[in-house]
C-alpha positions as CSV (number, residue, x, y, z in Angstrom):
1,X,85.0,-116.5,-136.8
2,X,85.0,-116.4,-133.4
3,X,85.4,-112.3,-133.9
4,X,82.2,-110.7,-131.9
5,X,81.6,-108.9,-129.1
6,X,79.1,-111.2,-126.9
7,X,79.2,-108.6,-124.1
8,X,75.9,-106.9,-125.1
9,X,74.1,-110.7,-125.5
10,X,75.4,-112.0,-121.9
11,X,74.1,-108.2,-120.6
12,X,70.5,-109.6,-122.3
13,X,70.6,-112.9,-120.5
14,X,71.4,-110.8,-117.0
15,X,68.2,-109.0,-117.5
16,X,66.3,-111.6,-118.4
17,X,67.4,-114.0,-115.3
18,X,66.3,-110.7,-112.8
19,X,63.2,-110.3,-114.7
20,X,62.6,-114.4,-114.0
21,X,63.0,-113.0,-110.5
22,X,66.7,-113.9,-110.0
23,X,68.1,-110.5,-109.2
24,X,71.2,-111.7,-107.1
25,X,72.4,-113.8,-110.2
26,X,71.3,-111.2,-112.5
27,X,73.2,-109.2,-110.7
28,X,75.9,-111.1,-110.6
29,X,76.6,-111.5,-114.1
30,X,76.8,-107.9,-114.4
31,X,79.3,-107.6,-112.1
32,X,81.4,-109.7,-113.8
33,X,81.3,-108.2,-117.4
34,X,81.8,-105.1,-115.3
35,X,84.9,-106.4,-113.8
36,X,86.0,-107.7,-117.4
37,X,85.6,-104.5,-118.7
38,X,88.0,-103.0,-115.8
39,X,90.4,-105.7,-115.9
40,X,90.9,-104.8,-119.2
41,X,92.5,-108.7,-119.6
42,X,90.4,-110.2,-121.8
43,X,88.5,-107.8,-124.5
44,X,87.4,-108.1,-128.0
45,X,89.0,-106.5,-130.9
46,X,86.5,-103.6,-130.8
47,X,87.6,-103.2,-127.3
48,X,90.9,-102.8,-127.8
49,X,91.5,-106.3,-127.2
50,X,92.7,-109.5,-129.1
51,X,90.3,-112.2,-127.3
52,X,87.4,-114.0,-129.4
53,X,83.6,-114.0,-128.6
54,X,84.5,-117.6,-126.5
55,X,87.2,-116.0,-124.5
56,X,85.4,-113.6,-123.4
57,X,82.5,-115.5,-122.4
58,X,84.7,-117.8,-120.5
59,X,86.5,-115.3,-118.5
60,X,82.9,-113.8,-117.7
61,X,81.8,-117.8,-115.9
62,X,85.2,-117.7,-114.4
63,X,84.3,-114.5,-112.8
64,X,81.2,-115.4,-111.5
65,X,82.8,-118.8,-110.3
66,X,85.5,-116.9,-108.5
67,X,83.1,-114.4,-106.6
């Protein structure tokens, strides 16, 4: 499968870190998907894109990694 969108699920997790009182990693990973999104690199098929549901959570932890 491999086919969805996880965008939207890793948004949920940022939310729920800052709301465990972790805003700067909360934060963080919102930044990233942001930065995905702009890249425009690595995006689903609804997006435009070719990548799978792994790819794109991968190049969201490389993000965060990097910054």
């Amino acid at each position: 499968m491999n086919r969805a969108n996880p965008i939207a699920t890793i948004w949920a997790g940022a939310m729920l870190v800052e709301q465990l009182g972790e805003k700067e990693a909360g934060d963080a990973i919102v930044s990233a998907i942001e930065q995905d999104i702009k890249e425009a690199k690595v995006l689903t098929k609804d997006m435009g894109g070719s990548s799978g549901t792994s790819d794109i959570g991968d190049e969201i932890a490389r993000i965060i990694r990097e910054n």
